[in-house]
KEPA-562501 format. One record per residue (C-alpha): residue in one letter; x, y, z; residue number from 1. Coordinates in Angstrom, 3 decimals. Each point is the difference from the previous one (the first is absolute). Last residue first. Example, Ala and Ser with C-alpha at 12.3 -4.5 7.8 and 13.67 -1.06 7.14 Angstrom:
residu->S c1->13.670 c2->-1.060 c3->7.140 num->2
residu->A c1->-1.370 c2->-3.440 c3->0.660 num->1
This chain:
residu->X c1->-17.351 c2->11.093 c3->-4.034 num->380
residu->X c1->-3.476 c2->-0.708 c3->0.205 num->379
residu->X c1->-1.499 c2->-2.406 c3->2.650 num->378
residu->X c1->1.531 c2->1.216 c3->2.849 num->377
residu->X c1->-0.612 c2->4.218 c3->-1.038 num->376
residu->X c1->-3.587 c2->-1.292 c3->0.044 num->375
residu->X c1->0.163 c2->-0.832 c3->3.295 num->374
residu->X c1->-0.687 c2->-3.571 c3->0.965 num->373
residu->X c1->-2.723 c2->-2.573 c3->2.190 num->372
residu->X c1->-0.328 c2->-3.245 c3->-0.777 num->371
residu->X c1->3.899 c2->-0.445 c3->-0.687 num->370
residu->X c1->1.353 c2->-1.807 c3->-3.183 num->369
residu->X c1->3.227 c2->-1.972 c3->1.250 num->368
residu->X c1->2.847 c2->1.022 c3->-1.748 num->367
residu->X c1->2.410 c2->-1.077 c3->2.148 num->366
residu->X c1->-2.366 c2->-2.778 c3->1.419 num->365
residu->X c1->1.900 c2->-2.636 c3->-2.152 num->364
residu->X c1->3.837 c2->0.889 c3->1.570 num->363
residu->X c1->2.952 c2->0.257 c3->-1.730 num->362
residu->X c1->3.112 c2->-1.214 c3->2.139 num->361
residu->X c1->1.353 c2->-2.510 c3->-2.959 num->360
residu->X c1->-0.310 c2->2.752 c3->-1.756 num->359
residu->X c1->0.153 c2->3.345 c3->0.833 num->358
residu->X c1->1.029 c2->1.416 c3->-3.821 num->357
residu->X c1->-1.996 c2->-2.750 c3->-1.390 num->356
residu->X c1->-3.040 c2->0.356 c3->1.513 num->355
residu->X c1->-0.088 c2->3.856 c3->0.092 num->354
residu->X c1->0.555 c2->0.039 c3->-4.149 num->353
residu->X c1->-2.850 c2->-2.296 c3->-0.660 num->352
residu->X c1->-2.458 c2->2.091 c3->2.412 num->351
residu->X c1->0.953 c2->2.932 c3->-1.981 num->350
residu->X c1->-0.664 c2->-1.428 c3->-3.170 num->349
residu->X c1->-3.401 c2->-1.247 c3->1.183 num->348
residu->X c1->-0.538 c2->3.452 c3->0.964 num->347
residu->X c1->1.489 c2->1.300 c3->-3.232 num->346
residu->X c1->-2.562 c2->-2.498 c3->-1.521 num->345
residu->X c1->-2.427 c2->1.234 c3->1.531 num->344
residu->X c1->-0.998 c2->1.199 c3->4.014 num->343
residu->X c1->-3.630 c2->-1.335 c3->-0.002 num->342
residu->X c1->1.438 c2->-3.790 c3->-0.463 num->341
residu->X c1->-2.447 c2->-2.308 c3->0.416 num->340
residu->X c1->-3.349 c2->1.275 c3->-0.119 num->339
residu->X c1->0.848 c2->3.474 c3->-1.735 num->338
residu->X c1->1.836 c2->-2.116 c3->-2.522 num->337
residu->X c1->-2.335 c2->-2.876 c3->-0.687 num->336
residu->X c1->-2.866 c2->2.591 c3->-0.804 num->335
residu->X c1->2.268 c2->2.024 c3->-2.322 num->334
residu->X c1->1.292 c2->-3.452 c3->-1.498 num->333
residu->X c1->-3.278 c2->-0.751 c3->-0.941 num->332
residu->X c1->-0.941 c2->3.031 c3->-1.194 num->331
residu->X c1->2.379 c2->0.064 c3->-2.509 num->330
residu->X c1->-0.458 c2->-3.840 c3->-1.051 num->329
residu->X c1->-3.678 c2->1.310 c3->-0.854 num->328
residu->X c1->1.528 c2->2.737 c3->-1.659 num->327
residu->X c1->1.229 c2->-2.197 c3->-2.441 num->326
residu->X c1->-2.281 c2->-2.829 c3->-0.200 num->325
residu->X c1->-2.706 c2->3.074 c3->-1.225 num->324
residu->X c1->-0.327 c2->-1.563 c3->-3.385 num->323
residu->X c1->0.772 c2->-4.045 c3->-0.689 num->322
residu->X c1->3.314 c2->-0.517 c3->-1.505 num->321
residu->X c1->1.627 c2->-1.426 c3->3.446 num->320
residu->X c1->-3.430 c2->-2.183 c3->0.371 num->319
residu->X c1->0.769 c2->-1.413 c3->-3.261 num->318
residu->X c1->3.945 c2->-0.952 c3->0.761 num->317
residu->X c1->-0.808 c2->-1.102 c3->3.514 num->316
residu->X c1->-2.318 c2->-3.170 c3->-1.798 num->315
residu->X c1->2.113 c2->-0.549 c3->-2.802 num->314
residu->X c1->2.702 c2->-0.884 c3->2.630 num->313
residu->X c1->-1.881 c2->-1.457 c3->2.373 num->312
residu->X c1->-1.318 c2->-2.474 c3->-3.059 num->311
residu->X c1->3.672 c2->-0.177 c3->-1.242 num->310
residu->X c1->1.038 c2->-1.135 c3->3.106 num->309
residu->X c1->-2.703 c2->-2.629 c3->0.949 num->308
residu->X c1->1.242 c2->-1.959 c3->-3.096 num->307
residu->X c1->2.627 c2->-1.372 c3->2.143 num->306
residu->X c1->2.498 c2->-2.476 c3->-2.575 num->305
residu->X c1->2.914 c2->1.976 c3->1.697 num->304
residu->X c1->2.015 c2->1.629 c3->-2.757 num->303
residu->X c1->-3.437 c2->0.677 c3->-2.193 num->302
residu->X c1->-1.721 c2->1.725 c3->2.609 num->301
residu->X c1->3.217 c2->2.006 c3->1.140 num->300
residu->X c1->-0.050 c2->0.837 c3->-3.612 num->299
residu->X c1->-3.944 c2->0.954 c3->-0.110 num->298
residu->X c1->0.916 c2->2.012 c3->3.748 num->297
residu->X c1->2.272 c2->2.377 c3->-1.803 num->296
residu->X c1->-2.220 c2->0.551 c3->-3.020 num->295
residu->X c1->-2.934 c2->1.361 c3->2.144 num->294
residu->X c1->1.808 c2->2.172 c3->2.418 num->293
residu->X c1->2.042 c2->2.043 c3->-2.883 num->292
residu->X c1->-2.292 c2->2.525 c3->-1.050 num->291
residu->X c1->-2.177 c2->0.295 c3->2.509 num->290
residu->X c1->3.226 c2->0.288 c3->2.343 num->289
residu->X c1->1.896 c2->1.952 c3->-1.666 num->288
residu->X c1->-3.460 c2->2.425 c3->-0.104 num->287
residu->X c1->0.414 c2->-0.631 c3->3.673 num->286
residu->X c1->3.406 c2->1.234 c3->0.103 num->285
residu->X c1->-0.119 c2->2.853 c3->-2.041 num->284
residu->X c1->-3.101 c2->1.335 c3->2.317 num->283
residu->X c1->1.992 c2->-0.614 c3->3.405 num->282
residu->X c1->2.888 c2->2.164 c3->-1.492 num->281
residu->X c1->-1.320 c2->3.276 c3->0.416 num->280
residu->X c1->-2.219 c2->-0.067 c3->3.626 num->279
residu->X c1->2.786 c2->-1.710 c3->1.510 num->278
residu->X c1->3.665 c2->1.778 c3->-1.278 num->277
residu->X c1->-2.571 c2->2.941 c3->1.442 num->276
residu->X c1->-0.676 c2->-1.721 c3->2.986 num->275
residu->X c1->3.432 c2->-0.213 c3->0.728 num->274
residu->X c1->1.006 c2->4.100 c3->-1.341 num->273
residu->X c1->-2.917 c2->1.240 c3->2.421 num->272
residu->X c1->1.016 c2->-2.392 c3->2.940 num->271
residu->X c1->3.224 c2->1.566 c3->-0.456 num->270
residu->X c1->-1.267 c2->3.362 c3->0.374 num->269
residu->X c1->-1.286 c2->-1.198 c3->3.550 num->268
residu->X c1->-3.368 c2->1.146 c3->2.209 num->267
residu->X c1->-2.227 c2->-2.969 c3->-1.972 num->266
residu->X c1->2.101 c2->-3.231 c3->-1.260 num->265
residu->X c1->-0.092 c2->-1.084 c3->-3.404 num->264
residu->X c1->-3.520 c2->-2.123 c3->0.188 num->263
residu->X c1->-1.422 c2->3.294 c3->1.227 num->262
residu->X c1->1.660 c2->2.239 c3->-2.450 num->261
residu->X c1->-0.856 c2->-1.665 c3->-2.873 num->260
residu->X c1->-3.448 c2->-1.091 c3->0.861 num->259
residu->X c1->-0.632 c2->3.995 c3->0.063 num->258
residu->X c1->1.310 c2->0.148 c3->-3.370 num->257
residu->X c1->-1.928 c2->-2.755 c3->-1.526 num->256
residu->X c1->-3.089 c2->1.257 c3->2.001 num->255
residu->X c1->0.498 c2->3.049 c3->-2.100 num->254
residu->X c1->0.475 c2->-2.152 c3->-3.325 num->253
residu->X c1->-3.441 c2->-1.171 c3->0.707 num->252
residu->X c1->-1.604 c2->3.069 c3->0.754 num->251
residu->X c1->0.756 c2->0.623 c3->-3.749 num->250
residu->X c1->3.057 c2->2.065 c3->-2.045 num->249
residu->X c1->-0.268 c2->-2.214 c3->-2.915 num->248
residu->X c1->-3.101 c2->0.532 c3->-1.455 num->247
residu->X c1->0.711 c2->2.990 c3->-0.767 num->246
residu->X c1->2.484 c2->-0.510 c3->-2.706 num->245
residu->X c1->3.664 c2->1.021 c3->-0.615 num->244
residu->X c1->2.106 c2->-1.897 c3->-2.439 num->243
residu->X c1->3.596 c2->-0.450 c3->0.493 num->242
residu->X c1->-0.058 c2->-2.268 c3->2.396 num->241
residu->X c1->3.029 c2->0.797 c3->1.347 num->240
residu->X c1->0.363 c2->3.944 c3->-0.835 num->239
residu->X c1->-3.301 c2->0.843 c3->1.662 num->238
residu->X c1->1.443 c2->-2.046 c3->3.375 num->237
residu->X c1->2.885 c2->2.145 c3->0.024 num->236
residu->X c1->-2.072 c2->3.391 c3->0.010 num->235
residu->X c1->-1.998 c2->-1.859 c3->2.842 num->234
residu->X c1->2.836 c2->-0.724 c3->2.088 num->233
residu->X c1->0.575 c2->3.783 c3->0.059 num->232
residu->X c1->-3.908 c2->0.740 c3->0.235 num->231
residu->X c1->0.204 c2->-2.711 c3->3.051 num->230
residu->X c1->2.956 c2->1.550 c3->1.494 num->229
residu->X c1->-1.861 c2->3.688 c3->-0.071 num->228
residu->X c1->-3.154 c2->-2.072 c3->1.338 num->227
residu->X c1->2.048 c2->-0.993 c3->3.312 num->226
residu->X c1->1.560 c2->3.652 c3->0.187 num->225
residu->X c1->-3.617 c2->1.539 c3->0.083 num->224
residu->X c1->-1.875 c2->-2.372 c3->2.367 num->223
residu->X c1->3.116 c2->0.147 c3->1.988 num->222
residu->X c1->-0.073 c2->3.729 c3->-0.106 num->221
residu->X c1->-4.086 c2->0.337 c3->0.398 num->220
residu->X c1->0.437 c2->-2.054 c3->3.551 num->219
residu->X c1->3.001 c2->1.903 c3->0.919 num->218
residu->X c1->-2.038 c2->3.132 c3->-0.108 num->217
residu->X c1->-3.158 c2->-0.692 c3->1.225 num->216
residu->X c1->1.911 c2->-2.032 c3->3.356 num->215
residu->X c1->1.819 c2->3.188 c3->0.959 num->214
residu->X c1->2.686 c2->-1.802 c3->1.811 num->213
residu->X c1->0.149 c2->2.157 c3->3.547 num->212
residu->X c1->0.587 c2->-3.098 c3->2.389 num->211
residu->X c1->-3.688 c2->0.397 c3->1.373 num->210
residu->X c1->-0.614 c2->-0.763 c3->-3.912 num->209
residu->X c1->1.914 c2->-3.024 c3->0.100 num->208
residu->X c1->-1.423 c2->-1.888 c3->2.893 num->207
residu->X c1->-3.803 c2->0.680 c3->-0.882 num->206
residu->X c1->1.429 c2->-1.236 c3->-3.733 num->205
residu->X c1->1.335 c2->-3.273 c3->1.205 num->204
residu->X c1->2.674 c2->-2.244 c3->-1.473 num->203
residu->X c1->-0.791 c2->0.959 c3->-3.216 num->202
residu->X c1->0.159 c2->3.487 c3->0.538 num->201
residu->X c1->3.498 c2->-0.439 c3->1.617 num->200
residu->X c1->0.699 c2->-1.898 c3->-2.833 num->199
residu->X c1->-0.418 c2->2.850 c3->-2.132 num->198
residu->X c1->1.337 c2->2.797 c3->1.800 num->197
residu->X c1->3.534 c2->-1.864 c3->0.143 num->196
residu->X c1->-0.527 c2->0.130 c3->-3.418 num->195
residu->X c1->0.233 c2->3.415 c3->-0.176 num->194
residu->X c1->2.170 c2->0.976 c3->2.649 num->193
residu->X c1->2.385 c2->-1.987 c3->-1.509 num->192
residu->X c1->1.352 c2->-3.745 c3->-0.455 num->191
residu->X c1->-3.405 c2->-0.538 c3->-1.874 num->190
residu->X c1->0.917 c2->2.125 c3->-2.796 num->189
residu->X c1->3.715 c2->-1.499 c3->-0.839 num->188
residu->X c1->-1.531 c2->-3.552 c3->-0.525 num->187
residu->X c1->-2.210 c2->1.703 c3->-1.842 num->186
residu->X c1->2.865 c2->1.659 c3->-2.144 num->185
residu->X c1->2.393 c2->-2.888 c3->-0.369 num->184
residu->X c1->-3.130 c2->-2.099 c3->-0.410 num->183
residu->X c1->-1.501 c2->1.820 c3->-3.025 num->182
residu->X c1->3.111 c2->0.020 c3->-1.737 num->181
residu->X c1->0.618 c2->-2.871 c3->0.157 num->180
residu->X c1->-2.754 c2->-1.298 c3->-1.974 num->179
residu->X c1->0.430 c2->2.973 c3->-2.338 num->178
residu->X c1->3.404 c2->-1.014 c3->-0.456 num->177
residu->X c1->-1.261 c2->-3.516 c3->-0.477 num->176
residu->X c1->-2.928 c2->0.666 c3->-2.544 num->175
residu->X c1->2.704 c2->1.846 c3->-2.202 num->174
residu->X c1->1.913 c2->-2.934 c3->0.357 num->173
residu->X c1->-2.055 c2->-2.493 c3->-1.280 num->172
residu->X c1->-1.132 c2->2.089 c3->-3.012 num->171
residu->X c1->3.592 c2->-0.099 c3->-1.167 num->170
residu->X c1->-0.287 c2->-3.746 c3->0.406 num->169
residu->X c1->-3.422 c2->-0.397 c3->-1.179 num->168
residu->X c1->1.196 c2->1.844 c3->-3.819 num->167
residu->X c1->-2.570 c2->3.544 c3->-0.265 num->166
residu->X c1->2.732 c2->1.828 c3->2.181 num->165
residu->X c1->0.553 c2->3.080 c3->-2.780 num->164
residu->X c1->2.542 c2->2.389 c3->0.979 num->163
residu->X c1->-1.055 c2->3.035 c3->-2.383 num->162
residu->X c1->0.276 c2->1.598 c3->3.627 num->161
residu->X c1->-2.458 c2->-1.972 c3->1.596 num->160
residu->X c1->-2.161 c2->-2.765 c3->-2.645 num->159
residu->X c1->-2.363 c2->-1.620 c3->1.696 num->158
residu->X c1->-1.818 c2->-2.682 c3->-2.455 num->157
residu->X c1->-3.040 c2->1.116 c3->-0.987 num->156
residu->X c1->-3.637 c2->0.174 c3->1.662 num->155
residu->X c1->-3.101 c2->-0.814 c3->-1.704 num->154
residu->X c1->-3.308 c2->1.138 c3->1.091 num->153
residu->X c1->-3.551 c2->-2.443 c3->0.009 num->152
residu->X c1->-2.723 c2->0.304 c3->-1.725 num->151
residu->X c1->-1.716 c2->-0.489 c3->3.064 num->150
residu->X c1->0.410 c2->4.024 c3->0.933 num->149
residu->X c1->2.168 c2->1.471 c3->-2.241 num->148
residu->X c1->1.429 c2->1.206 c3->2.923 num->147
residu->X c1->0.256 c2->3.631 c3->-0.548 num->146
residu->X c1->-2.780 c2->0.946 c3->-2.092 num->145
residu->X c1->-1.384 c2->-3.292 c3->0.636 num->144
residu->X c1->-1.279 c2->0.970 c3->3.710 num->143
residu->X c1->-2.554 c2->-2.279 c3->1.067 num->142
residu->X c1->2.201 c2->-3.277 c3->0.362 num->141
residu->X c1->2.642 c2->1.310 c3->1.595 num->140
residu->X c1->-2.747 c2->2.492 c3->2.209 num->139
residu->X c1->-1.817 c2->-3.281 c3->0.814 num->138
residu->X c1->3.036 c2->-1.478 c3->1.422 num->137
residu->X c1->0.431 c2->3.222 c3->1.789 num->136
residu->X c1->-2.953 c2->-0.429 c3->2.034 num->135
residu->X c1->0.251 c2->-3.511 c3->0.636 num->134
residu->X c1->3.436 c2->0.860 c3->1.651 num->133
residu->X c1->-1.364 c2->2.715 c3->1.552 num->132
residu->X c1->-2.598 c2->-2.091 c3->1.905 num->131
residu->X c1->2.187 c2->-2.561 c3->0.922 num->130
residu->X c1->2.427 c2->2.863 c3->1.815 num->129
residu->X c1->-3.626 c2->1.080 c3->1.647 num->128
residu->X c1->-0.953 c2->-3.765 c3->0.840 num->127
residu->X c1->3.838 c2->-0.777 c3->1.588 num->126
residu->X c1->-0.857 c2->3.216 c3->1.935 num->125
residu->X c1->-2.753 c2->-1.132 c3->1.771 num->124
residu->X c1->1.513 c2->-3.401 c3->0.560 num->123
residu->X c1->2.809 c2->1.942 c3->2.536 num->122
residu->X c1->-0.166 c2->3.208 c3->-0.008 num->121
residu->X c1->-1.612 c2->3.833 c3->-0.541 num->120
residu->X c1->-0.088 c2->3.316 c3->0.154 num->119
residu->X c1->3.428 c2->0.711 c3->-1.135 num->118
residu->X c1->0.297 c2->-2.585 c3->-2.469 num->117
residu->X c1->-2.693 c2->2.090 c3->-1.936 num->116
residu->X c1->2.951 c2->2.493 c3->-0.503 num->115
residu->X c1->1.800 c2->-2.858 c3->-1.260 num->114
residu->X c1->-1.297 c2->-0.594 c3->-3.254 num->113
residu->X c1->1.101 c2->3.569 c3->-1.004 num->112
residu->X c1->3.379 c2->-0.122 c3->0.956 num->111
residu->X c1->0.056 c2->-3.342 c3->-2.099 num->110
residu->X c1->-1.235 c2->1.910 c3->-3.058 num->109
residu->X c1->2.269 c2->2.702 c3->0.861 num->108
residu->X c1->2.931 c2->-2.586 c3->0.023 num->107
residu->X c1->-1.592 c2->-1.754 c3->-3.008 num->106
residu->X c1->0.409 c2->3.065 c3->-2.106 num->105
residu->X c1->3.570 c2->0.412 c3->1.370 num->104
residu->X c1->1.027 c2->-3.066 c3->-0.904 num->103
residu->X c1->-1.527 c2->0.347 c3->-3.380 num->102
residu->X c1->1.951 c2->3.186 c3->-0.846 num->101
residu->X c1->3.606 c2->-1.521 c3->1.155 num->100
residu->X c1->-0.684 c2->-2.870 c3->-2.181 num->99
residu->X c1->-1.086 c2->1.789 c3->-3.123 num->98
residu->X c1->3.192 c2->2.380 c3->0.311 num->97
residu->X c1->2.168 c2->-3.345 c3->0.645 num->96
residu->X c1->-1.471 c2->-1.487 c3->-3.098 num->95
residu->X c1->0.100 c2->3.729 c3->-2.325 num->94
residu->X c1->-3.419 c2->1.701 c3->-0.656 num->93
residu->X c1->-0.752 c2->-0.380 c3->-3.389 num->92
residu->X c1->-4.283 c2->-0.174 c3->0.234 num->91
residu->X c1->0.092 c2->-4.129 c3->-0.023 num->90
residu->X c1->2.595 c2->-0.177 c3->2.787 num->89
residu->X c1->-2.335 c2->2.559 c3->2.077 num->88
residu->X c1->-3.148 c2->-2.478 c3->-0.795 num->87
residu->X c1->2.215 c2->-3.330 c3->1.445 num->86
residu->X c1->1.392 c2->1.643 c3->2.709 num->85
residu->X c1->-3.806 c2->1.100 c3->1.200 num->84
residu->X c1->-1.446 c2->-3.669 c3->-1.211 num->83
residu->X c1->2.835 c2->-1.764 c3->2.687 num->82
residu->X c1->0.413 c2->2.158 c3->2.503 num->81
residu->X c1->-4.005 c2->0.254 c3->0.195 num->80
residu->X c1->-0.327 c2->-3.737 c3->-0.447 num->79
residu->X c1->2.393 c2->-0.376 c3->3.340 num->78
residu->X c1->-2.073 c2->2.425 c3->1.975 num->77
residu->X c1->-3.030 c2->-1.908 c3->-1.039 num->76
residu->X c1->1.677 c2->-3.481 c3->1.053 num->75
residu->X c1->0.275 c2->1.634 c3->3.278 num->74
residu->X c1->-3.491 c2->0.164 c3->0.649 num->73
residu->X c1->-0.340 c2->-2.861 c3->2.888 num->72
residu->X c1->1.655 c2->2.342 c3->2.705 num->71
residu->X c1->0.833 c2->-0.882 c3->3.625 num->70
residu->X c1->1.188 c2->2.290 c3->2.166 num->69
residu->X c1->2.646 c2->-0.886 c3->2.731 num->68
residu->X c1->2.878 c2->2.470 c3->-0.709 num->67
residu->X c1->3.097 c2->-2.332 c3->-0.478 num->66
residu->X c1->-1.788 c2->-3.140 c3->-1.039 num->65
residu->X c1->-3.142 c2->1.158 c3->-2.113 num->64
residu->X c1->1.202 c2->3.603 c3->-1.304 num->63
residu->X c1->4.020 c2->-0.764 c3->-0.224 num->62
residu->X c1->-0.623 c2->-3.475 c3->-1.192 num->61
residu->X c1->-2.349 c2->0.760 c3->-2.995 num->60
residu->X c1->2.841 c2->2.217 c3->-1.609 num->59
residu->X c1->2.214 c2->-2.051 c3->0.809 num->58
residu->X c1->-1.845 c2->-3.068 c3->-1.025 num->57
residu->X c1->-0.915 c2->1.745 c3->-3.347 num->56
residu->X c1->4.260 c2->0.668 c3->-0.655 num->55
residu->X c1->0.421 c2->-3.502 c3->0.833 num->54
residu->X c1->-3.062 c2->-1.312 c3->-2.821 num->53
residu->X c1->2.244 c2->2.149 c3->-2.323 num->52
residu->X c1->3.438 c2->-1.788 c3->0.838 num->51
residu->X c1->-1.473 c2->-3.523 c3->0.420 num->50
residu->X c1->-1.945 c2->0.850 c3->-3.550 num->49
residu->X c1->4.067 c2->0.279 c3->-1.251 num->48
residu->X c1->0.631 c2->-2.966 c3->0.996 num->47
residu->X c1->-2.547 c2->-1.899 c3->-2.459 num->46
residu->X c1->1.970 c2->2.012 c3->-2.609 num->45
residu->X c1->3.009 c2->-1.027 c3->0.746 num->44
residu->X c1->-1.407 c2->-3.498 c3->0.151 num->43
residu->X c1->-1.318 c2->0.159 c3->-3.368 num->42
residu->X c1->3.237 c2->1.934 c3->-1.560 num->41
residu->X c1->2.369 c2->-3.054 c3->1.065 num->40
residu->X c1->1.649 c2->-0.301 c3->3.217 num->39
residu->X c1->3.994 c2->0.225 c3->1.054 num->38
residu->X c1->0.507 c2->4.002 c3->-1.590 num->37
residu->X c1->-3.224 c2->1.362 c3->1.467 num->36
residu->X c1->0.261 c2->-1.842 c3->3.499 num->35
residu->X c1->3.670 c2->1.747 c3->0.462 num->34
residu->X c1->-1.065 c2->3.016 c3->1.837 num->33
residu->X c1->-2.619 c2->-1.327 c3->2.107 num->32
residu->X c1->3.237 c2->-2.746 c3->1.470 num->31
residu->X c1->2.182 c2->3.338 c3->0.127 num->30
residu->X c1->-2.617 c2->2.058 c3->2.096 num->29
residu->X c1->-0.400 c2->-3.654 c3->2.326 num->28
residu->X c1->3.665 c2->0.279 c3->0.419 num->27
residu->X c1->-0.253 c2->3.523 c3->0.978 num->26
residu->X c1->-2.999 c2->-0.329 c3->2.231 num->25
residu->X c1->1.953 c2->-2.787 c3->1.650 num->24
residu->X c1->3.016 c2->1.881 c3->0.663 num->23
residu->X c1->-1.922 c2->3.145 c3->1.314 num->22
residu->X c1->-1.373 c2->-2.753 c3->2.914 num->21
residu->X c1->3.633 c2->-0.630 c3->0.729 num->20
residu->X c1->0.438 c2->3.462 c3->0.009 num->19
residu->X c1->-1.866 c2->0.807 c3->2.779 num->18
residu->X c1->-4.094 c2->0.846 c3->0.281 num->17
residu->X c1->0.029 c2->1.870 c3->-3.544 num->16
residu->X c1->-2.148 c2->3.265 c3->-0.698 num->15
residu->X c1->1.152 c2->1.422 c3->2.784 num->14
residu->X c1->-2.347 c2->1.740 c3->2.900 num->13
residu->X c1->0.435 c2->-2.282 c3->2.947 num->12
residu->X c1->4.011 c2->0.261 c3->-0.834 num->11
residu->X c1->-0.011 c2->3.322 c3->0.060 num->10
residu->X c1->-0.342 c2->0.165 c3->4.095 num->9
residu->X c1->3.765 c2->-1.461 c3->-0.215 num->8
residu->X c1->1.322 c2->-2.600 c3->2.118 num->7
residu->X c1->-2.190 c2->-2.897 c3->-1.084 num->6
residu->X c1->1.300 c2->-3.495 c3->0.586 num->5
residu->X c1->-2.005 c2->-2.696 c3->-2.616 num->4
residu->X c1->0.210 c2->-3.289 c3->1.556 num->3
residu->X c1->0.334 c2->-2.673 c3->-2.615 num->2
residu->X c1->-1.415 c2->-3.604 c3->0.881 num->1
């Protein structure tokens, strides 16, 4: 077990616990680094939805874990980045130009959502951040003389700088910077005053305003800066499928974000980046799955004589294709992840890391769930 010695009050504020810990974040930046020139352009691509879906959990992670509101309309944050980068790159303006301008539309947009935050919590204001996002679904599908409505609205290849990055690998990249990006500068955030505000809202808002945090304020800035990411990851997002329609930016892909953070681990950017290697690659694999399932278990039937193999096999393969399997296995491992393991996988990761660094001395009631917790317990 390492025992970190502090002898400097910086050293609760650094970016880096010790440089042991900087060691791994370098060899991990190295291992991120080479993935475009060891896989082929599928898989580069598939990575580069990890680095989109990360930039949505950060966004989503410093509103639901870091200042304890809920929101179920943050796929209509991410369709505004994504149709007002996509109209601004169709009138001339320049990428980064377009970018800059459709952050800052969803940041007022996002100001805007929160004032209701002020007033209320909890379920009530799961049904107002539903209630935009319907709302603005309609105005994507309503409003064809920017949209095109459900014709649809193409989106070309970024090009910064007469630098085009239309090949996956150059594409990957640009999604990474971004990616990090994001986390230097949130991670930055919540070591100050401002997201220090945040979680001491989330711990208790009676609590926090007899502190002096001005609880309208903060509210309506992480409302804002959480739907500036989105427009940000939203700009990316045009530029991967290519083709914008409304139909896209549903409830659905909402709860997709909100599963994201949850399964990932709520109160930790980690947790954001996890359940966002989750929430991207989980579709890939079952359509591997689909694809592959049924011919795998005809050649075990045919090596063993055991025509029960190719019947289970045809069998999983049909209910694989069949509509709604896929969020059906999303809420399914929502449910089985509050149940079992509330904390995510960077709780589970955590746990993993305690029991070898103590073992053989680890102990099973270590992280033994407690009827009775703050909140600032269960989130960290």
């Amino acid at each position: 077990m390492r025992f970190v010695f502090k002898t400097s009050y910086n050293q609760d504020i650094q970016l880096f616990r010790d440089k042991v810990d900087m060691g791994w974040y370098l060899a991990l930046a190295a291992a991120v680094i080479a993935v475009p020139f060891l896989l082929s352009d599928y898989y580069v691509g598939e990575t580069a939805w990890v680095f989109i879906y990360g930039l949505c959990g950060v966004s989503l992670m410093t509103l639901v874990g870091y200042t304890g509101l809920v929101s179920l309309g943050h796929a209509a944050f991410l369709g505004i980045g994504a149709y007002a980068h996509a109209y601004f790159l169709q009138r001339g303006i320049p990428w980064i130009g377009s970018v800059v301008l459709a952050v800052f539309i969803t940041t007022v947009c996002g100001f805007v959502v929160g004032l209701p935050a002020l007033r209320m919590s909890g379920i009530y204001l799961s049904i107002a951040t539903l209630a935009f996002s319907v709302i603005i679904q309609e105005v994507f599908s309503r409003w064809e003389a920017v949209t095109n409505g459900f014709k649809g609205m193409p989106v070309a290849p970024p090009v910064i700088f007469g630098i085009s990055f239309a090949d996956a690998r150059e594409f990957y990249f640009l999604c990474l910077f971004f990616l990090v990006v994001a986390l230097w500068a949130t991670r930055n955030l919540l070591r100050a005053p401002t997201g220090r505000a945040w979680i001491a809202i989330r711990d208790s808002e009676v609590a926090a305003q007899s502190m002096g945090v001005n609880l309208a304020l903060y509210k309506s800035m992480a409302f804002a800066y959480s739907a500036g990411l989105m427009g940000l990851a939203g700009a990316l997002f045009a530029h991967k499928i290519a083709y914008l329609a409304p139909d896209i930016f549903t409830i659905l892909l909402s709860i997709q974000m909100l599963l994201l953070v949850i399964v990932g681990g709520l109160g930790s950017l980690h947790g954001a980046v996890l359940g966002a290697i989750f929430v991207a690659l989980l579709p890939p694999i079952i359509a591997i799955l689909r694809d592959g399932m049924p011919a795998t278990f005809s050649e075990l039937s045919q090596s063993t004589g055991i025509g029960l193999f190719h019947i289970v096999g045809d069998a999983l393969g049909n209910f694989l294709k069949k509509p709604g399997v896929e969020a059906g296995i999303f809420g399914l491992i929502l449910v089985l992840t509050i149940l079992l393991e509330p904390l995510g996988m960077y709780g589970r990761w955590v746990k993993i890391r305690v029991f070898f660094s103590t073992f053989p001395l680890y102990k099973a009631d270590s992280f033994k769930r407690q009827k009775s917790y703050m909140k600032t317990e269960r989130l960290r």
